[in-house]
C-alpha positions in Angstrom: 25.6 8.0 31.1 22.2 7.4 29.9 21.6 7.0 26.4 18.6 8.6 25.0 16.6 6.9 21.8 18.8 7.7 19.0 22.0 7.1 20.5 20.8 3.2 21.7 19.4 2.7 17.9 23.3 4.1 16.5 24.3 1.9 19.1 22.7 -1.3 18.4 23.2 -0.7 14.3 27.1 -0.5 14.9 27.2 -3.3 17.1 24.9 -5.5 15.0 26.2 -4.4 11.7 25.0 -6.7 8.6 22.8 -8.6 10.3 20.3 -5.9 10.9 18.3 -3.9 8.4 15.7 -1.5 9.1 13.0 -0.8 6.2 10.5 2.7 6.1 7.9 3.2 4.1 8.2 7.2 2.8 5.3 8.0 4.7 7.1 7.6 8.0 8.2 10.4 10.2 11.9 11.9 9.2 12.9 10.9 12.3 12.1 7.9 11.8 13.5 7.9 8.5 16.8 8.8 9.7 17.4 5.6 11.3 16.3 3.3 8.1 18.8 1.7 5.5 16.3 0.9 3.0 13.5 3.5 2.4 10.9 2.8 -0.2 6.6 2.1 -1.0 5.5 -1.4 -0.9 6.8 -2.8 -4.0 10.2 -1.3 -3.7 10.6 -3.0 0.3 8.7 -6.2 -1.0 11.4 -6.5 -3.7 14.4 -5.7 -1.3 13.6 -8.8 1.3 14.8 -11.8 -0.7 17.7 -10.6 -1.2 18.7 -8.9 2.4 21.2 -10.9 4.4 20.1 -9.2 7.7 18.8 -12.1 10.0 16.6 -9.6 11.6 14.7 -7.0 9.4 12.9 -4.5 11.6 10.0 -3.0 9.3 8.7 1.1 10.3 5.5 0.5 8.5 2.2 -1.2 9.2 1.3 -4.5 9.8 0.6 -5.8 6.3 3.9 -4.6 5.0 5.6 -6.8 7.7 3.3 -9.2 7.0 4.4 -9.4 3.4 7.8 -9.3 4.5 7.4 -12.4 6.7 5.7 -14.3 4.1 8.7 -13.4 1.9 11.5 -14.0 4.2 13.9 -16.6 4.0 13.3 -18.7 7.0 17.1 -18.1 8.8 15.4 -14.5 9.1 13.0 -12.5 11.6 10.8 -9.9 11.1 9.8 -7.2 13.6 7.8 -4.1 13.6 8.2 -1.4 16.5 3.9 -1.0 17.0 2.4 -4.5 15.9 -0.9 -2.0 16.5 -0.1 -0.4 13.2 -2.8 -1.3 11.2 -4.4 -0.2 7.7 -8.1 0.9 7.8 -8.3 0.2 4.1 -6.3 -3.3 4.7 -8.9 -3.6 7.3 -12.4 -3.4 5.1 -11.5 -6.7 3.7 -11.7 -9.8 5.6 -10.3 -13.3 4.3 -13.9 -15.4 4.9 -16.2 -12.5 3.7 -13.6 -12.2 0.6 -13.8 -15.9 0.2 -17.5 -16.1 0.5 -18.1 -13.4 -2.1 -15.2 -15.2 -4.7 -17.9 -18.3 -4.1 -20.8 -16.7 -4.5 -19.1 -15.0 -7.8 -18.5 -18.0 -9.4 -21.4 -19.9 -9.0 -22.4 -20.1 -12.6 -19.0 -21.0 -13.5 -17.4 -17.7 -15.0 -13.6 -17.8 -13.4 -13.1 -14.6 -11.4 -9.3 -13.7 -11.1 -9.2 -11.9 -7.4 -6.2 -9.1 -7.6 -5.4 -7.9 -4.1 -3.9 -4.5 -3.4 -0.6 -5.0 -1.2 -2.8 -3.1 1.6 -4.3 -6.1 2.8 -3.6 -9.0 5.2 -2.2 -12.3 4.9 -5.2 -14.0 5.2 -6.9 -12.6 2.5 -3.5 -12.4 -0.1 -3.8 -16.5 1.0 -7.2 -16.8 -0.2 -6.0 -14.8 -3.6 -3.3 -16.9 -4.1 -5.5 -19.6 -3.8 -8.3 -18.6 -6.2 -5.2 -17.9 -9.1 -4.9 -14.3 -8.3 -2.1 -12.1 -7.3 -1.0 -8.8 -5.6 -0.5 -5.1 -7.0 1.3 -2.2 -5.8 0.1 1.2 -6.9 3.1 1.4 -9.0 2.0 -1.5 -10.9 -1.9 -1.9 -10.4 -2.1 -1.4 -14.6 0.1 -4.2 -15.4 -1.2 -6.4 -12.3 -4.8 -5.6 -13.8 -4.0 -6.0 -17.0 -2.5 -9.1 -16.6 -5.4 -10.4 -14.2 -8.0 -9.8 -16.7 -6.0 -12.0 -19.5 -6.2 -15.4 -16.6 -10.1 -15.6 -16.6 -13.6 -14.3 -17.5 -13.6 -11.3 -14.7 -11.6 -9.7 -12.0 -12.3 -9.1 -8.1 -10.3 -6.0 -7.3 -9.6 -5.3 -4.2 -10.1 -3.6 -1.0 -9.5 0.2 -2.9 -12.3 0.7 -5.0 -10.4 3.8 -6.2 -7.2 2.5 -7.2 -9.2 -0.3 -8.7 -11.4 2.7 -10.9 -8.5 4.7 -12.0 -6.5 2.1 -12.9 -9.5 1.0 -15.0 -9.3 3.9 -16.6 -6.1 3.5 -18.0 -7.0 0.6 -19.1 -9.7 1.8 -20.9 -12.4 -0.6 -19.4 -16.2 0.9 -19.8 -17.5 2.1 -16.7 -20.6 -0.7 -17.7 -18.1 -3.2 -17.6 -17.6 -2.5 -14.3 -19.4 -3.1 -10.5 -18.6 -2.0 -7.2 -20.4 -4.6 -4.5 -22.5 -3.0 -2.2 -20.7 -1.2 1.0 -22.4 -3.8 3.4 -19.8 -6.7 2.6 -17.3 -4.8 4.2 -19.2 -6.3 7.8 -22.0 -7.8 6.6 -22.4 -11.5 5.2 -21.6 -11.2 1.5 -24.7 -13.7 0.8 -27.1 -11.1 1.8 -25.1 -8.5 -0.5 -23.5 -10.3 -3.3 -26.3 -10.6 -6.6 -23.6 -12.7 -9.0 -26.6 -12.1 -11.5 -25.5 -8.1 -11.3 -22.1 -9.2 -12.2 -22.8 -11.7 -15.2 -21.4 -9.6 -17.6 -18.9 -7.5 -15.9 -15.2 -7.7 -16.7 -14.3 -5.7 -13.1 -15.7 -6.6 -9.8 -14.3 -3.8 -7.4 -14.5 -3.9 -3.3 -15.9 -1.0 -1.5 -12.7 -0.3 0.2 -11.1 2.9 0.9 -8.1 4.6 2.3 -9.6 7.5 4.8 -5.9 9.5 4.4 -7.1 10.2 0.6 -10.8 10.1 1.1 -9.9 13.6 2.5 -9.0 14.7 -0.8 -11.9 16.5 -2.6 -12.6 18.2 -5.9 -13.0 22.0 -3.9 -9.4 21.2 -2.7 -8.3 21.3 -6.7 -10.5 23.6 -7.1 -9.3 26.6 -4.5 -5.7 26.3 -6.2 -6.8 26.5 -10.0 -8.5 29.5 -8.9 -5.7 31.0 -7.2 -2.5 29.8 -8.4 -3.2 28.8 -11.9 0.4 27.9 -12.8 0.6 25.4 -10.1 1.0 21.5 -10.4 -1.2 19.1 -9.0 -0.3 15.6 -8.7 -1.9 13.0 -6.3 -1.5 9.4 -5.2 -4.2 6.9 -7.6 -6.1 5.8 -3.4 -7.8 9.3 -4.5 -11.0 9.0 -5.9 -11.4 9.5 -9.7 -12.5 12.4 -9.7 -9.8 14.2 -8.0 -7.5 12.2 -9.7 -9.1 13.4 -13.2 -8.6 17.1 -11.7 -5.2 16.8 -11.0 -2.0 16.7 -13.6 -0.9 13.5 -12.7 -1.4 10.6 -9.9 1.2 7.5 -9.5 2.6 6.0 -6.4 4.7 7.4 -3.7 7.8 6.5 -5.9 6.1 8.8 -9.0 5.4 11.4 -7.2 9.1 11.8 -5.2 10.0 11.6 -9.0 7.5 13.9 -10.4 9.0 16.7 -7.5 12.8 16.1 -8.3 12.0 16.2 -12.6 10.0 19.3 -12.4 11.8 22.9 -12.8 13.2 25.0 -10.5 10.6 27.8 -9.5 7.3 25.6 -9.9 4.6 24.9 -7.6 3.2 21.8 -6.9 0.9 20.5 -4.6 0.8 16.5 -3.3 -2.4 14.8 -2.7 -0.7 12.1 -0.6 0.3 11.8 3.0 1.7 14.7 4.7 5.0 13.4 6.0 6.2 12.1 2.4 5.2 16.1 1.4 6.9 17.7 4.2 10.1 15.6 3.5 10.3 16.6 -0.4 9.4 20.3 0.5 12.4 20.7 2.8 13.8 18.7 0.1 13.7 21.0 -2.7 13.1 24.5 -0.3 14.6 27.5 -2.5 14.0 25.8 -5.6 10.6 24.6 -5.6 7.8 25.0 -4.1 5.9 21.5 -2.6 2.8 22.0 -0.7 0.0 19.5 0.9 -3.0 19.7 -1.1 -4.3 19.4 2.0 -3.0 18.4 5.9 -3.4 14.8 6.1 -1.4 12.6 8.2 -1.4 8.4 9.2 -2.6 8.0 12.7 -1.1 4.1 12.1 1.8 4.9 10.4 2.5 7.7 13.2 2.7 5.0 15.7 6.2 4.0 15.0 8.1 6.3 16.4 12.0 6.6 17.5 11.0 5.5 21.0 9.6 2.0 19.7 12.5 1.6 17.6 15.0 2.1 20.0 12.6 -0.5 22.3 12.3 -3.0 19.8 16.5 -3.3 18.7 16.9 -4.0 22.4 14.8 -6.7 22.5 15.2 -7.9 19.5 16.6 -11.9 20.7 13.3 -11.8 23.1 10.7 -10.3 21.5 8.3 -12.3 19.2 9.0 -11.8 15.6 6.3 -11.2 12.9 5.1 -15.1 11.7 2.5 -16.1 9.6 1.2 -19.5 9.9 2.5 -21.8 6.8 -1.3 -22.8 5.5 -1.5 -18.9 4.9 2.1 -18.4 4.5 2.0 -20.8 1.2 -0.7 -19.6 -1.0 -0.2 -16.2 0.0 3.8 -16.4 -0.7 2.3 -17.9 -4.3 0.4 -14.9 -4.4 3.2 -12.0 -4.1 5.5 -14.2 -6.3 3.2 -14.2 -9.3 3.0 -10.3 -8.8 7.2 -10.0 -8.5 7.6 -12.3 -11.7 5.2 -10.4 -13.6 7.3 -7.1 -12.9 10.8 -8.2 -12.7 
């Protein structure tokens, strides 16, 4: 008989047992969810991978998630991810030698700038971080990341999310003159064209003009249309929103908040999530008869779409002959240095 997808993937797990794990980021599909043993947002998977005794960890993500896994990974393991296409458009608006070039540029008259990269970003540029003294944030922890960046030198290079990088300066109180956002044009340009460290003398944040298109989406007249119409409703929205729908809303945090924020509030209320769709869908039919849990607006991850129960199934048969996930050891090392000072800071 011919096995279909799911039945090779329950297959290969009871054959394989202990030494496989498979990791999902919530904002997989459910079916791909199905088929993960460890389901969490970047920090919670980050934290899990030192302490997995799978020798293979397949990661239903995109690539910077099982690129931090292989930099974390003990070497007796391999990492693999079903679409190695998966990428991050907001990973993607940061490049290591533009990053590197601008840190340069920033520090010409000798003022220390701390660079603090958000998890969505590649190995090449958490290397050049680790290098320059920085570290790594998750949206769970960007205020004590930040917080903690801004006490190791004179200013902080935020980046790529310019608005997880504003609203998490706005917790920590941090005038909005204190602050600069570098010009769009060193997301493809040549930062020395773009980059006046004379604009940034007396700055305390330096943020990068990155973005995440998925909550770009999210507008004021979206918050609007519902306090107009359902006044009692909840609002709550992920902190890659900009700060002005985040100021709109009754509460932002990461994917782990706001799976928390639905199960704590009481039976009968509405609430809408400014986040990605699937996560939404998953906590509406979740909590359906008790509460109500709405999009605050359709919005789904083309990337994170691309894994898919198909792939899976492909990659746990191929697992002994595919290539694994491997980052080189000259970025493997400083970057590695980079996520460690993040995971001691918030152990």
């Amino acid at each position: 008989m011919v096995e279909n997808p799911a039945q090779r993937i329950e297959r290969i797990k009871s054959e394989m047992g202990d030494r496989l794990s498979i990791l999902g980021h919530h904002y997989q599909t459910d079916d791909v969810i199905h088929f993960t043993d460890i389901q969490g947002d970047s920090l919670e998977l980050a934290r899990k991978i030192t302490n997995l005794d799978a020798e293979h960890i397949v990661f239903c993500g995109v690539f910077f998630m099982a690129e931090s896994a292989a930099i974390l990974c003990r070497d007796d393991q391999k990492i693999h991810i079903p679409d190695v296409t998966a990428s991050c458009p907001m990973a993607d608006m940061a490049e290591a030698g533009r990053v590197r070039k601008t840190l340069e540029i920033l520090q010409k008259d000798g003022r220390k700038i701390v660079p603090l990269t958000y998890v969505n970003s590649s190995a090449a540029v958490k290397a050049v971080v680790g290098e320059y003294d920085g570290s790594v944030c998750t949206s769970a922890n960007a205020r004590t990341m930040l917080d903690w960046a801004l006490n190791q030198g004179d200013a902080v290079l935020f980046l790529p999310d310019m608005h997880l990088g504003c609203n998490t300066a706005n917790l920590l109180g941090i005038p909005e003159d204190k602050r600069l956002v570098l010009p769009k044009d060193v997301i493809d340009g040549d930062p020395a064209l773009h980059v006046d460290p004379a604009a940034a003398d007396d700055k305390r944040l330096i943020l990068w003009p990155g973005y995440c298109p998925i909550h770009e989406e999210f507008t004021l007249d979206s918050t609007r249309a519902i306090r107009e119409t359902e006044p009692e409703a909840k609002i709550v929205v992920h902190p890659e929103c900009s700060p002005s729908v985040v100021e709109a809303s009754d509460g932002n945090g990461s994917t782990t908040f706001l799976i928390k924020y639905a199960e704590e509030a009481d039976d009968g209320t509405t609430i809408y999530i400014g986040t990605e769709e699937n996560l939404v869908n998953r906590l509406a039919a979740r909590y359906e008869g008790r509460k109500v849990i709405r999009p605050l607006l359709s919005s789904q991850c083309e990337d994170m779409g691309k894994i898919t129960v198909e792939k899976l199934a492909d990659t746990l048969e191929n697992l002994n002959y595919s290539n694994p996930v491997t980052v080189s050891n000259a970025i493997r090392e400083p970057a590695r240095r980079a996520l460690e000072r993040m995971l001691a800071v918030c152990s």
